[in-house]
N, CA, C and O atoms as a GROMACS GRO file, in nm:
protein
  460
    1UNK      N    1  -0.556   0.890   1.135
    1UNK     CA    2  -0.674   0.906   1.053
    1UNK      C    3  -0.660   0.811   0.933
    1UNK      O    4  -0.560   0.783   0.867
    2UNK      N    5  -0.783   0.770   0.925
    2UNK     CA    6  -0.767   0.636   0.832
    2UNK      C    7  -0.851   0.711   0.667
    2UNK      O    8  -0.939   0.797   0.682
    3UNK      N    9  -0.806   0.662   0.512
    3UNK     CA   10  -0.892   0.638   0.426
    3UNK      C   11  -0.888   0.584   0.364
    3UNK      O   12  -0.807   0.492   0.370
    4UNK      N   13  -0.998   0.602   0.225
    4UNK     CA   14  -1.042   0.534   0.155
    4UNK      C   15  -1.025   0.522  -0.007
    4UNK      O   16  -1.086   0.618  -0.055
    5UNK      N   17  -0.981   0.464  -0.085
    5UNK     CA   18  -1.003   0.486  -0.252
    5UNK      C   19  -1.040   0.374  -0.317
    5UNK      O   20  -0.992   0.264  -0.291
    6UNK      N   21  -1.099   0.389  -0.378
    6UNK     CA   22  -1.130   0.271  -0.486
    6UNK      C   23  -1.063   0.335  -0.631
    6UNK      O   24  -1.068   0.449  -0.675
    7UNK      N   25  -0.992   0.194  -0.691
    7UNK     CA   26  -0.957   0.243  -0.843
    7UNK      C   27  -0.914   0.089  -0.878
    7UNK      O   28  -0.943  -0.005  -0.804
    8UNK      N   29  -0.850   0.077  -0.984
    8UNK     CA   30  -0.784  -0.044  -1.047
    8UNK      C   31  -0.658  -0.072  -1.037
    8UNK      O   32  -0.572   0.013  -1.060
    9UNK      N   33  -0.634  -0.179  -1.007
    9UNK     CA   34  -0.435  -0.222  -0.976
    9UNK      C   35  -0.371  -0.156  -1.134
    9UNK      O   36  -0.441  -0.154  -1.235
   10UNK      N   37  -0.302  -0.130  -1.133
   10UNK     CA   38  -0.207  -0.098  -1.217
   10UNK      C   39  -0.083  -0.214  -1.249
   10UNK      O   40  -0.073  -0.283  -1.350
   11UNK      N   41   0.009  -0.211  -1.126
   11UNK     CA   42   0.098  -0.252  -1.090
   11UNK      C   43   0.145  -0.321  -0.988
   11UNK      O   44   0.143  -0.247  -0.891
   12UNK      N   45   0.183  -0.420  -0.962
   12UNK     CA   46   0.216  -0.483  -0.840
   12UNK      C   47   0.362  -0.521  -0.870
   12UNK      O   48   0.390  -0.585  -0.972
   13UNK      N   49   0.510  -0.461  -0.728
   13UNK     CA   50   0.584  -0.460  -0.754
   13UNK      C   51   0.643  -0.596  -0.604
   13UNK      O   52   0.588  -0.639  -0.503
   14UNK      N   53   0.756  -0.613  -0.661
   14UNK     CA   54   0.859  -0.763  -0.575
   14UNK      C   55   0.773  -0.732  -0.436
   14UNK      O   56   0.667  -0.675  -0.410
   15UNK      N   57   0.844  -0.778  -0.386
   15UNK     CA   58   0.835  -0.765  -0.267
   15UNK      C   59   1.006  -0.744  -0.161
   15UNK      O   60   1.107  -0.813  -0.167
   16UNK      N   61   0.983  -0.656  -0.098
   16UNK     CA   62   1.138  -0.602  -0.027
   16UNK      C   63   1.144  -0.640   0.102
   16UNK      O   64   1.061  -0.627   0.192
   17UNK      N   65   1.267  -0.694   0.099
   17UNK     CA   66   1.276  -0.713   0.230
   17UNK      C   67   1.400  -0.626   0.276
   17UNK      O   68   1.468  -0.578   0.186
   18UNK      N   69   1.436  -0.599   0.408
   18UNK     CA   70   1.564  -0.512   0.438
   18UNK      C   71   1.614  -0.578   0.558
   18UNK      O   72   1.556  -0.674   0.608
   19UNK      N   73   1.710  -0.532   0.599
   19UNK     CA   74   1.805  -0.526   0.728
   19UNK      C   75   1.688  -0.567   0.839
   19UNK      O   76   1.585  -0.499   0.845
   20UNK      N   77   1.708  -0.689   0.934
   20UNK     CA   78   1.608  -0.668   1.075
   20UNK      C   79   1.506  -0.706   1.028
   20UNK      O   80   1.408  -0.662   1.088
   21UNK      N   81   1.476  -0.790   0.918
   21UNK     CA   82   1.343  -0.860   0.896
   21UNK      C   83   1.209  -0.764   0.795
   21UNK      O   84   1.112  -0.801   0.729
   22UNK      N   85   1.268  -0.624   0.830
   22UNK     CA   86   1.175  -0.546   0.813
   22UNK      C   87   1.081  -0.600   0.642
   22UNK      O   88   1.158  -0.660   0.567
   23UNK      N   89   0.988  -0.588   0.605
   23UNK     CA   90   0.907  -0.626   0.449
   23UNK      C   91   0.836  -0.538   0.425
   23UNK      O   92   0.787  -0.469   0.514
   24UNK      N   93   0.811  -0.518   0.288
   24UNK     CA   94   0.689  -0.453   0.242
   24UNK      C   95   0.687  -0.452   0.097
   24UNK      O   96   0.798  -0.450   0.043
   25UNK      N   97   0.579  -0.452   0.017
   25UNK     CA   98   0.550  -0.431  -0.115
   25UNK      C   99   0.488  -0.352  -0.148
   25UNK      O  100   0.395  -0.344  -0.068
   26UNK      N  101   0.477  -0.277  -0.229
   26UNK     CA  102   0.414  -0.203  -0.319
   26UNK      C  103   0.326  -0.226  -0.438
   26UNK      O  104   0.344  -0.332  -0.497
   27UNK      N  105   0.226  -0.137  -0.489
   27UNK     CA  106   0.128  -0.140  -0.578
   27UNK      C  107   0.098   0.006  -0.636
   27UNK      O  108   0.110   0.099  -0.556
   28UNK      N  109   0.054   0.041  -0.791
   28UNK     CA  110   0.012   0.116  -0.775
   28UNK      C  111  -0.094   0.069  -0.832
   28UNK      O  112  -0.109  -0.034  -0.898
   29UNK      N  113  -0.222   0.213  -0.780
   29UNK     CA  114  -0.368   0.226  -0.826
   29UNK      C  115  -0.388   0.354  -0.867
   29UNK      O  116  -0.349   0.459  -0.816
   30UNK      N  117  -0.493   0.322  -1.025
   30UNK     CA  118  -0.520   0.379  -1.104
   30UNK      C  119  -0.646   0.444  -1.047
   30UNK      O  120  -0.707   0.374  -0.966
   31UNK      N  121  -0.704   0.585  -1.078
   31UNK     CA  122  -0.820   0.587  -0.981
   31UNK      C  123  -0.830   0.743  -1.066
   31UNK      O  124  -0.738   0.804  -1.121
   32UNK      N  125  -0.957   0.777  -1.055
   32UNK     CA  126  -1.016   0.896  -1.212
   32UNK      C  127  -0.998   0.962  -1.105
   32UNK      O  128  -0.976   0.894  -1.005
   33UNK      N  129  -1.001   1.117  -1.090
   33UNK     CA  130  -1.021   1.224  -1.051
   33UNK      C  131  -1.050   1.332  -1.157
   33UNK      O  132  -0.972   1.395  -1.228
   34UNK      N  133  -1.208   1.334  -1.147
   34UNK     CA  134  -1.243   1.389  -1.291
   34UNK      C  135  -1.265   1.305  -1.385
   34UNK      O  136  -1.308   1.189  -1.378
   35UNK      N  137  -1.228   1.384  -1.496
   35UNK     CA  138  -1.184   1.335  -1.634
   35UNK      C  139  -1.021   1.302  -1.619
   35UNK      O  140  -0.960   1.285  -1.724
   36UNK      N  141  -0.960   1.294  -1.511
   36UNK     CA  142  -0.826   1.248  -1.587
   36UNK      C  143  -0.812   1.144  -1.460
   36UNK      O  144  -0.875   1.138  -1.354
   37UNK      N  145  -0.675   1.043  -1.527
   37UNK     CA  146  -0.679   0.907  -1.450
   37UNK      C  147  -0.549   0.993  -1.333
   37UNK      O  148  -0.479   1.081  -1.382
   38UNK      N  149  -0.531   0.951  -1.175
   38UNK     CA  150  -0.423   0.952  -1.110
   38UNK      C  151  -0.378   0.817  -1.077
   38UNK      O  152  -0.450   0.717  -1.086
   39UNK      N  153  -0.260   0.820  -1.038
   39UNK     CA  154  -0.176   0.755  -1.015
   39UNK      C  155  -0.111   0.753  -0.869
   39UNK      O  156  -0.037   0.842  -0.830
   40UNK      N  157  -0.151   0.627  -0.785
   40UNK     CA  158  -0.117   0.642  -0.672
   40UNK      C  159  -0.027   0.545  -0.632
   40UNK      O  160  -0.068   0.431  -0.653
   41UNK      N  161   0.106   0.555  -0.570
   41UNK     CA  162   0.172   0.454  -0.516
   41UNK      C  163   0.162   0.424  -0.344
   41UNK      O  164   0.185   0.501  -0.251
   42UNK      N  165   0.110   0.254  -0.346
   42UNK     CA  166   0.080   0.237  -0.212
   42UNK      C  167   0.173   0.129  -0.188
   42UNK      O  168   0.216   0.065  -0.284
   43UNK      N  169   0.222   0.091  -0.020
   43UNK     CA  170   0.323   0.038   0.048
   43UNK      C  171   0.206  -0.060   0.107
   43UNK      O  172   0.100  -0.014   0.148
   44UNK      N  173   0.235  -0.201   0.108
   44UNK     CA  174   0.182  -0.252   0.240
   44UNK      C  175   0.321  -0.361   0.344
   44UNK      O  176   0.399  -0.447   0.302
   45UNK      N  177   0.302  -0.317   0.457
   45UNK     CA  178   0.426  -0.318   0.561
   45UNK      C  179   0.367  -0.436   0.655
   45UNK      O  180   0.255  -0.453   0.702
   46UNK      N  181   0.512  -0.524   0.664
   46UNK     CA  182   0.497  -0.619   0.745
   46UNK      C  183   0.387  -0.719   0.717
   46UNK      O  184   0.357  -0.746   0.600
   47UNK      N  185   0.330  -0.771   0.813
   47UNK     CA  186   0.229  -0.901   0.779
   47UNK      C  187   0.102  -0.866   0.679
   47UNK      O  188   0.027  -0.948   0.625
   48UNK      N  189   0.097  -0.717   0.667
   48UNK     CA  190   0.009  -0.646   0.571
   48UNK      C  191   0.032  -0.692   0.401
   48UNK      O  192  -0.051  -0.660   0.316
   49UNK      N  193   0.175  -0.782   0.364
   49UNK     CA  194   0.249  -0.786   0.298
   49UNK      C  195   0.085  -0.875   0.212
   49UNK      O  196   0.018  -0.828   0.121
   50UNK      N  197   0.073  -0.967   0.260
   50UNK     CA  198   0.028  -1.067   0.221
   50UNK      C  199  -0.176  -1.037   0.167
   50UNK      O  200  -0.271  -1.112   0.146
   51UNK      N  201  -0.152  -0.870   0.164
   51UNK     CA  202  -0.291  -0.836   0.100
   51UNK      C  203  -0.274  -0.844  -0.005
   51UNK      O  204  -0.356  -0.896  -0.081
   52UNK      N  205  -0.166  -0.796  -0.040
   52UNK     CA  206  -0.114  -0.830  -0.185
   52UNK      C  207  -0.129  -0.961  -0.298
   52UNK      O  208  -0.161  -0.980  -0.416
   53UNK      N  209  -0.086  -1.029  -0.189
   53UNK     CA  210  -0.020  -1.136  -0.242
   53UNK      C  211  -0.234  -1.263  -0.346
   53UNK      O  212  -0.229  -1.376  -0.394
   54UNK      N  213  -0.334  -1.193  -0.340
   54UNK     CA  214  -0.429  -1.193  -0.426
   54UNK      C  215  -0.437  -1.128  -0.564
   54UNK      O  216  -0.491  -1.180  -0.662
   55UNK      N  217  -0.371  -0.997  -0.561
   55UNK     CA  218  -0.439  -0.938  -0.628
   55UNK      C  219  -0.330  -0.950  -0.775
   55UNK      O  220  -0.219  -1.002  -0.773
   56UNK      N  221  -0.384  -0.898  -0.876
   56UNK     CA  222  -0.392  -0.916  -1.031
   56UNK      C  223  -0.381  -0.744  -1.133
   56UNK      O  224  -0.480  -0.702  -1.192
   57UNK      N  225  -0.326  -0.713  -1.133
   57UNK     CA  226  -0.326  -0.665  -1.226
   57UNK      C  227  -0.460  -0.599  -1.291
   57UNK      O  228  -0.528  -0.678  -1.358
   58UNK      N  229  -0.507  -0.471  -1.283
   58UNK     CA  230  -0.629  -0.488  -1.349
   58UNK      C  231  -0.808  -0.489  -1.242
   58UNK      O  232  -0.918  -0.436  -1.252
   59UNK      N  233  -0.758  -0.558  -1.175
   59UNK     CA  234  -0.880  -0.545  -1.078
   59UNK      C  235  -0.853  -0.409  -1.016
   59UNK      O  236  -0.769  -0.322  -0.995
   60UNK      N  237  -1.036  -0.464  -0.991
   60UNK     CA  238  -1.114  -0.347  -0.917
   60UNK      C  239  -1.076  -0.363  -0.751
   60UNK      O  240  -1.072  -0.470  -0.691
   61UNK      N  241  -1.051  -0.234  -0.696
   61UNK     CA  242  -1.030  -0.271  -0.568
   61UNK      C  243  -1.075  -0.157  -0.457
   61UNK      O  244  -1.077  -0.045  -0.508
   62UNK      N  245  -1.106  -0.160  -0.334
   62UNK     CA  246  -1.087  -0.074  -0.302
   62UNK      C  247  -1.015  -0.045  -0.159
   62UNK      O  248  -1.062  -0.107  -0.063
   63UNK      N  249  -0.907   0.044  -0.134
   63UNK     CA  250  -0.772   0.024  -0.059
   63UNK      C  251  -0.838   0.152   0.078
   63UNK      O  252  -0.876   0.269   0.067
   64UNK      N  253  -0.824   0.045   0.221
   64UNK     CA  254  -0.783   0.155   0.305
   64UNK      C  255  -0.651   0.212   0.361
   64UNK      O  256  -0.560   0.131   0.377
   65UNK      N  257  -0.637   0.293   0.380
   65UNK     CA  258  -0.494   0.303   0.437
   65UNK      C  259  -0.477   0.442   0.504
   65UNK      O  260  -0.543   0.543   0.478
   66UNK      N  261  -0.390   0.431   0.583
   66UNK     CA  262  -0.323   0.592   0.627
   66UNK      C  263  -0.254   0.632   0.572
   66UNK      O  264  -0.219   0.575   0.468
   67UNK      N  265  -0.177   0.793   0.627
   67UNK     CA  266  -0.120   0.887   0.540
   67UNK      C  267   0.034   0.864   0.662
   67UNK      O  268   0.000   0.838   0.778
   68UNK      N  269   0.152   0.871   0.643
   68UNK     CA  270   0.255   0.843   0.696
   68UNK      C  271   0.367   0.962   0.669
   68UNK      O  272   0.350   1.016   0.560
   69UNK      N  273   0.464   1.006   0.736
   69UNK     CA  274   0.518   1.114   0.699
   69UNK      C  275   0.628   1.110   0.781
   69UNK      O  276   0.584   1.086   0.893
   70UNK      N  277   0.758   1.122   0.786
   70UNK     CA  278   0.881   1.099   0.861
   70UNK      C  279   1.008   1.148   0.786
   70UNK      O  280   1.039   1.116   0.671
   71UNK      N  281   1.068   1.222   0.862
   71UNK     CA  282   1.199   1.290   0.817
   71UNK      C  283   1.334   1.219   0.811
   71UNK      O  284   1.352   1.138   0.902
   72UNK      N  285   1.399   1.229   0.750
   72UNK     CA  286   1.509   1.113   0.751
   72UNK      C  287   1.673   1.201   0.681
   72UNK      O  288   1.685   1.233   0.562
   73UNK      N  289   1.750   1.216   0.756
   73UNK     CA  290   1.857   1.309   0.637
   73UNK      C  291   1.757   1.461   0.639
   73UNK      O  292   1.737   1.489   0.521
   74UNK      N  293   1.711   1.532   0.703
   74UNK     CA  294   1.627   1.684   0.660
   74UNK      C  295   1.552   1.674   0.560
   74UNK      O  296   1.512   1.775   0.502
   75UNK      N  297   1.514   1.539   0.518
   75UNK     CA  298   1.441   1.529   0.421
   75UNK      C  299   1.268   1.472   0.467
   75UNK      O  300   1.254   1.390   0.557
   76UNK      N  301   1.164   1.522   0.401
   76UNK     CA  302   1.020   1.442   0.438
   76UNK      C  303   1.039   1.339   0.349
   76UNK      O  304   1.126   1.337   0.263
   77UNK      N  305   0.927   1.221   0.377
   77UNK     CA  306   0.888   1.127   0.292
   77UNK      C  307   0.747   1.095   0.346
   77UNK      O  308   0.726   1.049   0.458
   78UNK      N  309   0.658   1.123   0.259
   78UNK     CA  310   0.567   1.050   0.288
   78UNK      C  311   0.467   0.892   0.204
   78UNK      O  312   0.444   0.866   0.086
   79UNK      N  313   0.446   0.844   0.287
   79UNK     CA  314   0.333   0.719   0.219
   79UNK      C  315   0.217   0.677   0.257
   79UNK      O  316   0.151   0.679   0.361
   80UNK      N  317   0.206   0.633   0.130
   80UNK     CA  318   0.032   0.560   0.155
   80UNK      C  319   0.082   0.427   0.229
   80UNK      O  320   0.178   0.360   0.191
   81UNK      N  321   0.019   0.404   0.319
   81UNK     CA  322   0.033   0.266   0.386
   81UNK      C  323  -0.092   0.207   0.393
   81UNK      O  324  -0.179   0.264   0.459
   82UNK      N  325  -0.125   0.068   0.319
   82UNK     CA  326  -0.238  -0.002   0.316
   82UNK      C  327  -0.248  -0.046   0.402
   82UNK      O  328  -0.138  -0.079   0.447
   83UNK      N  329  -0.375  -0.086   0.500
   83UNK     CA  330  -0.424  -0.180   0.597
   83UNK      C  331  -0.517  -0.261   0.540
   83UNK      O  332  -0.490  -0.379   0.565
   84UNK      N  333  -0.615  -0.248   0.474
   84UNK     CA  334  -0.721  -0.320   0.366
   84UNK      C  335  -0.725  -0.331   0.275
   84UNK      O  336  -0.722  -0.216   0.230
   85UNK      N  337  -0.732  -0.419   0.172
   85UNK     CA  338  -0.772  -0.430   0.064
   85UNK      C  339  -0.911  -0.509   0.011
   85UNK      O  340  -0.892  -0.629   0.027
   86UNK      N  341  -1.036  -0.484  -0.043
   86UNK     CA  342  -1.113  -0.543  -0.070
   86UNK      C  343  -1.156  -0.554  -0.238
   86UNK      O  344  -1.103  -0.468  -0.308
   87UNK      N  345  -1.216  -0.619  -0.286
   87UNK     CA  346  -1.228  -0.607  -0.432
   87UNK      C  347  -1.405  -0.563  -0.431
   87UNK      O  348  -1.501  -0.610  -0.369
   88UNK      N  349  -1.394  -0.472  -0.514
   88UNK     CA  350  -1.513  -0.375  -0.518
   88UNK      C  351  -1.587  -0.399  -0.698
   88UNK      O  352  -1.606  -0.316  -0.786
   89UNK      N  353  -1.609  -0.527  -0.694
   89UNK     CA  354  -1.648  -0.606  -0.790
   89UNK      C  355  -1.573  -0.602  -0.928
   89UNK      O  356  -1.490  -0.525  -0.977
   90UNK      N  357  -1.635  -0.713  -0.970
   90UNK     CA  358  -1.570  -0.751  -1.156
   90UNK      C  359  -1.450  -0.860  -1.134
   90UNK      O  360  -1.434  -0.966  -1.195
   91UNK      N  361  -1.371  -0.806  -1.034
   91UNK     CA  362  -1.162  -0.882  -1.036
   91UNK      C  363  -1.215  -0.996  -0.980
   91UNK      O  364  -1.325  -1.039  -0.944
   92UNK      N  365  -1.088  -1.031  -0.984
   92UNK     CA  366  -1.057  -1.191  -0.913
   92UNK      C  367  -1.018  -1.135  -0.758
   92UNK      O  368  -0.992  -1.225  -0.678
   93UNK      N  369  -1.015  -1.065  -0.732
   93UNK     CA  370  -1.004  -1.028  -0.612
   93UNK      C  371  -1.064  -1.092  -0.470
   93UNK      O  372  -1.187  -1.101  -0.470
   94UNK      N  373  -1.012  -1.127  -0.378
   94UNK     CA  374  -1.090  -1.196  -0.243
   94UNK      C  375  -1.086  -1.086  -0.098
   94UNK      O  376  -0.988  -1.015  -0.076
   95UNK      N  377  -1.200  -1.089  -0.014
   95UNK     CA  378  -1.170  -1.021   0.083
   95UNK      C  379  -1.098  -1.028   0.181
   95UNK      O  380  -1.102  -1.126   0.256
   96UNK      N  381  -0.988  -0.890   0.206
   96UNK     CA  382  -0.862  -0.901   0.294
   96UNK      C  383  -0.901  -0.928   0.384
   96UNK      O  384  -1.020  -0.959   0.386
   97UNK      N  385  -0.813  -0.932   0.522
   97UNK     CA  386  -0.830  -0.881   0.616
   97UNK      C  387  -0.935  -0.769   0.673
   97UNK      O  388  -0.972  -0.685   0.591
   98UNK      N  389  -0.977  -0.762   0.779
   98UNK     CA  390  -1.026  -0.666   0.860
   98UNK      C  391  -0.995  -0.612   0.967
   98UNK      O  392  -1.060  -0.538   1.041
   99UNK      N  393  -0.812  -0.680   0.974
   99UNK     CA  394  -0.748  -0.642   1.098
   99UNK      C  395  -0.727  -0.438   1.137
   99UNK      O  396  -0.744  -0.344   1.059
  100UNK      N  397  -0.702  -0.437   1.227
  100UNK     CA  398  -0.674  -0.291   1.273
  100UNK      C  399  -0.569  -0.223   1.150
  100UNK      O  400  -0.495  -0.297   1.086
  101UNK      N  401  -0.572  -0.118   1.135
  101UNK     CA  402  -0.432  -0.087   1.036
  101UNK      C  403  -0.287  -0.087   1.146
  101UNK      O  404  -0.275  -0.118   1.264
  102UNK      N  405  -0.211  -0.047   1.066
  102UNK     CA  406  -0.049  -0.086   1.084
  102UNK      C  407  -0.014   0.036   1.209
  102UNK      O  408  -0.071   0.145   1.221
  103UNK      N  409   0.048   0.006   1.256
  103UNK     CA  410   0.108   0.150   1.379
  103UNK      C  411   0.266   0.153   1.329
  103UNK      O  412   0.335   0.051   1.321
  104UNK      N  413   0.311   0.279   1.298
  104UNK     CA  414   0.380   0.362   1.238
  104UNK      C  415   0.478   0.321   1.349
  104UNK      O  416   0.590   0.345   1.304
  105UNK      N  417   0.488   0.262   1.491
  105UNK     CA  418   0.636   0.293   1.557
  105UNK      C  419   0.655   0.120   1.538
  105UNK      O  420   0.722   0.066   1.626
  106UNK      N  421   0.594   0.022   1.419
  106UNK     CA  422   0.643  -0.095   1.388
  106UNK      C  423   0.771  -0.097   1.291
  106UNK      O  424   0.855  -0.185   1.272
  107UNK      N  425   0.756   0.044   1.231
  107UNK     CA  426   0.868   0.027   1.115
  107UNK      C  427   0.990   0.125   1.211
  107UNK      O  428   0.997   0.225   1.283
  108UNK      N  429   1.110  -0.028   1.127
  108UNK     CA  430   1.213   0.026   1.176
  108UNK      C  431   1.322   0.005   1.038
  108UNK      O  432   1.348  -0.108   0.998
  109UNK      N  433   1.370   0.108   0.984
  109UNK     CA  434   1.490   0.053   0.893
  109UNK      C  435   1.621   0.108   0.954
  109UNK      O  436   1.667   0.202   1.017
  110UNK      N  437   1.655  -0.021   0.890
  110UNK     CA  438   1.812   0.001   0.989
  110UNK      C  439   1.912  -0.015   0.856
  110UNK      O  440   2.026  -0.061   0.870
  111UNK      N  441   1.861   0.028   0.726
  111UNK     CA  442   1.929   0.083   0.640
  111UNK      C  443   1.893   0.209   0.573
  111UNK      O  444   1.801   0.277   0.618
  112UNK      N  445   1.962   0.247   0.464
  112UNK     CA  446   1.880   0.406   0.378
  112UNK      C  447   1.761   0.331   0.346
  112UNK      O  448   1.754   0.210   0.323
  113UNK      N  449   1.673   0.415   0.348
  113UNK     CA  450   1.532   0.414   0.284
  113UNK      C  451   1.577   0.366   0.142
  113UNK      O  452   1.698   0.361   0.120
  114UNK      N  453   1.488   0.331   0.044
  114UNK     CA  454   1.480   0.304  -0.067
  114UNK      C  455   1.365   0.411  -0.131
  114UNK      O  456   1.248   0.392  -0.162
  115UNK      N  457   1.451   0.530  -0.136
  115UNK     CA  458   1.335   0.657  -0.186
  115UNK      C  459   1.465   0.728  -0.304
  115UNK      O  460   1.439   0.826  -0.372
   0.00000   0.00000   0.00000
């Protein structure tokens, strides 16, 4: 099941690479619920890497992605995993991709998670 948010970049963090090629970067987005601002941290994995690689700080955007969830050590983890990114006016933002989103049996770490 796929969705949807629109809010403003916050943050855009390195980019990681691990063991086996595996990549991904992170972002977070700022986005109201209500009267108060949340705070969301999103992953984009593998060739998804490069939605990123536009965006600014500050822009308007708006992110699709799935919900991801996997046990590791008896422990859950779950993430936002981006497949789209589009800019939903004002930013410097350009339109992503429109490829399919990411399939969950692409990721493989063949070290500890970084959680």
């Amino acid at each position: 099941m796929s969705f949807e948010i629109s809010g403003s970049i916050k943050t855009i963090f390195p980019e990681q690479t691990f063991q086996g090629g595996f990549n991904k970067r992170e972002f977070l987005l700022t986005t109201k619920d209500g009267k108060f601002e949340q705070e969301m941290n999103f992953e984009c994995v593998k060739e998804k890497v490069e939605l990123v690689a536009h965006l600014q700080e500050g822009d308007a955007v708006t992110v699709s992605f799935d919900i991801r969830c996997r046990e590791w050590q008896g422990k859950y983890y779950t993430n936002l995993v981006a497949w789209k990114i589009t800019g939903s006016g004002g930013g410097n933002t350009k339109p992503a991709t429109d490829e399919a989103p990411f399939e969950p049996d692409d990721v493989i770490l063949d070290e500890e998670p970084p959680f």
